[in-house]
N, C-alpha and C positions, 0 to 999 in steps of 0.2 A: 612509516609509509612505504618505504624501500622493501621490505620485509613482506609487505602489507601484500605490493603487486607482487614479488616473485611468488608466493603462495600462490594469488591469483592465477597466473600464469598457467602453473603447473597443472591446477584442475582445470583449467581452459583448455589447455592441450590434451588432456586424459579423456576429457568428454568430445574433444571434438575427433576421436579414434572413430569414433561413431558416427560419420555424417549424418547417415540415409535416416537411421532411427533419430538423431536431431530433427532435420527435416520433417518426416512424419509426424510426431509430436508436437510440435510447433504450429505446422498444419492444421491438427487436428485441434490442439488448443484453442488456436485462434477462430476458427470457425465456430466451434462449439458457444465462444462469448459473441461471435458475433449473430449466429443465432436469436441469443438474447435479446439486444437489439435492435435486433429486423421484428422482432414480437411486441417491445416498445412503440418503436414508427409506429406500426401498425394500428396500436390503439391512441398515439398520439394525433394519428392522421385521421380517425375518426371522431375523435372530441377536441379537435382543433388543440385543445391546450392542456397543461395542467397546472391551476392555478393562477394563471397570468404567465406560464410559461411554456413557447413552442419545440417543438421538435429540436431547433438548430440549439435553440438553449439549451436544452435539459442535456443533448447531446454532447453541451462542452463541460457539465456535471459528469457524466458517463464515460466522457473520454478521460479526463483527469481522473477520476479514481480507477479505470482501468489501468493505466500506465503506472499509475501509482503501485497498487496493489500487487501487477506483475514485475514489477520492477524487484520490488519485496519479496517476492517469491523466487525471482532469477537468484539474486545474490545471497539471500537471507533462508536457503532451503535448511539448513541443518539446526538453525535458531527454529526454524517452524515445527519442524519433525523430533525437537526436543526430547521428546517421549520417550523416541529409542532410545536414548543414552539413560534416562532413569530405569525404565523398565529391564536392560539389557545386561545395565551395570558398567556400560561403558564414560562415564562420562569420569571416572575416576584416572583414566587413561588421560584424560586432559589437563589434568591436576597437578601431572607429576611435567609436565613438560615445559620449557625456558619461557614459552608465550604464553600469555595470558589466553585462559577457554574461550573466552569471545572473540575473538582474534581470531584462535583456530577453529573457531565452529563458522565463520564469516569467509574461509579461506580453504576452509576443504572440501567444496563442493560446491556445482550452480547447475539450479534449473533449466538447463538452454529450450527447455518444450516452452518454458512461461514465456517466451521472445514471441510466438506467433500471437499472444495474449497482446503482448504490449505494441506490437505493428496492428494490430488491429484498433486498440484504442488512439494511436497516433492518426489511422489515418479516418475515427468516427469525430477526432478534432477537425481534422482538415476541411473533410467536408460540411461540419457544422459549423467552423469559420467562412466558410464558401458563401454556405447559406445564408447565413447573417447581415451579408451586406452592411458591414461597417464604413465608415467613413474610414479617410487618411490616419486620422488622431486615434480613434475608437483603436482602429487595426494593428496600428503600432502600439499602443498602450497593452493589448491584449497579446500580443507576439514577445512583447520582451518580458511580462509578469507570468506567462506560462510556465517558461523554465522553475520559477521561484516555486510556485504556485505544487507544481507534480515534486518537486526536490523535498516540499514542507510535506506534500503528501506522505509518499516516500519516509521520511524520518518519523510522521504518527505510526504509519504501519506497521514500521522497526518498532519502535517504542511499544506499541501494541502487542507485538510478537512474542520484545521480550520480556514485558511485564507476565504475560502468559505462561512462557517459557519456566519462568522464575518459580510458578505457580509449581513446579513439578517437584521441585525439591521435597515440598510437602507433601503431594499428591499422586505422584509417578505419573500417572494419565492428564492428558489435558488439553485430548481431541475435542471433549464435548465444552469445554470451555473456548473452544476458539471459535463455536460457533455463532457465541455471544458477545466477542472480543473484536475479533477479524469478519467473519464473512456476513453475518447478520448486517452489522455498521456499515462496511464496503459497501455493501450491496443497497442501504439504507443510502448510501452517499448520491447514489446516482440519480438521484432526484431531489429534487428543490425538499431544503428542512420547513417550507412553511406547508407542506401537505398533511404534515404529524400532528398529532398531539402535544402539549406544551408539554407534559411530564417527558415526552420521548425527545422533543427539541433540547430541555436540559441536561439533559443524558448526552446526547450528540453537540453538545458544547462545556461541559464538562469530564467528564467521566471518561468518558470514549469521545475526545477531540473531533471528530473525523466531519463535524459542519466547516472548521474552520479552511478544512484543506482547501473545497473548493466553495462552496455555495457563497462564505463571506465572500472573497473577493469575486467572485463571478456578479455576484449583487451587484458591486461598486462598477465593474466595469462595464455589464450592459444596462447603469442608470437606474435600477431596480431599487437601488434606496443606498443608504450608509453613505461610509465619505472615505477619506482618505486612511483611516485609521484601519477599514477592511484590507487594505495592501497589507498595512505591517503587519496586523496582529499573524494569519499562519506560519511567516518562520517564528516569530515570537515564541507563539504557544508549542509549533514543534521543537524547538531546542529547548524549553521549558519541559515538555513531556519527554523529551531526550532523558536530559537532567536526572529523572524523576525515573525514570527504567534503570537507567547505570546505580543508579543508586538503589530498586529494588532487589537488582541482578548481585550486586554486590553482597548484602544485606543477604540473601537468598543462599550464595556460595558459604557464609560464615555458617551458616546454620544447617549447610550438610552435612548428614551422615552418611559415609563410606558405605558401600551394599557389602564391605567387610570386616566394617566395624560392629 
């Protein structure tokens, strides 16, 4: 762990050489999602609902896989962009060095632009929370399961990334599969899973985890249905889908061959 943050560290100070271009990026990240959004309300404010769910709800769907998703992009850029190290022939530089490649692919570099992504989904929480008018219990229950709730997000995403990632060893390329992995799913999260099709809800509770980040427990806490078992199961099934990546990543590494072999 000691190890973990001086790496950290290091690219922390390397990128922040750069304020202005941080800043700008950031900026312009974060507008661009919040765009999104604003086109959401919009048609949520003309068909009152979707599904049995309004604006303030779907909003806490939206805000949680924002943060999620950007979160995953801040710290997880170089697991994303995987590609270059097959295509380039770099990743055998990793191979040869005292740390394990995940480690160093998790430590040499962060998105600081994805930060305006994630202040922006922190604060389409805030005011979705606002909106809600929960009671004392509701508010509290909903305040302290958040943290858990974006953390499980967060660890599908990784899992997601690096199942993909993994994908490369075989395949060198594996833009066009992240669109079916990562941003299709994301972007599928931000909305209630009972608007799908049942074949696409099993996919989004199997296959590609990403109902359980937020829609279960958001169910359970604005009374929408389920019970208590909707709390546990997201970190459950994230450290299970954890599990189940380290293990393909693994699996993945044994069966490289060197671009000089």
């Amino acid at each position: 762990m000691n190890l973990y943050l001086k790496l950290l560290s290091g690219s922390l100070r390397s990128r922040m050489q750069y304020k202005m271009n941080f800043l700008v990026s950031s900026l312009s990240y974060g507008l661009i999602m919040a765009v999104d959004f604003v086109l959401l309300a919009a048609i949520l404010q003309r068909f009152d609902d979707v599904k049995g769910w309004n604006l303030y709800e779907v909003g806490l769907l939206y805000g949680i896989s924002s943060v999620a998703i950007t979160l995953y992009r801040v710290f997880c850029v170089e697991v994303h962009n995987f590609e270059r190290y097959m295509v380039e022939g770099e990743f055998d530089s990793l191979l040869i060095r005292p740390v394990s490649p995940l480690s160093l692919l998790l430590t040499k570099n962060l998105d600081l632009s994805r930060i305006g992504g994630t202040i922006q989904g922190v604060l389409i929480l805030v005011i979705s929370i606002i909106g809600l008018k929960l009671n004392n219990v509701e508010l509290f229950l909903l305040l302290i399961y958040l943290p858990v709730t974006i953390f499980s997000g967060v660890l599908i995403c990784f899992s997601l990334g690096l199942i993909t990632a993994t994908i490369a060893f075989w395949t060198q390329r594996i833009k066009d599969f992240q669109t079916f992995t990562l941003y299709a799913p994301f972007n599928a999260a931000n909305y209630p899973m009972n608007i799908y099709p049942g074949w696409l809800k099993i996919i989004f509770f199997t296959i590609i985890p990403v109902g359980f980040m937020n829609y279960t427990p958001i169910l359970f806490l604005l009374k929408k249905g389920g019970d208590l078992w909707n709390l546990a199961l997201p970190p459950v099934v994230a450290i299970l889908f954890l599990f189940i990546a380290l293990k393909f990543w693994k699996f993945g590494i044994r069966h490289y061959h060197s671009t000089g072999s």
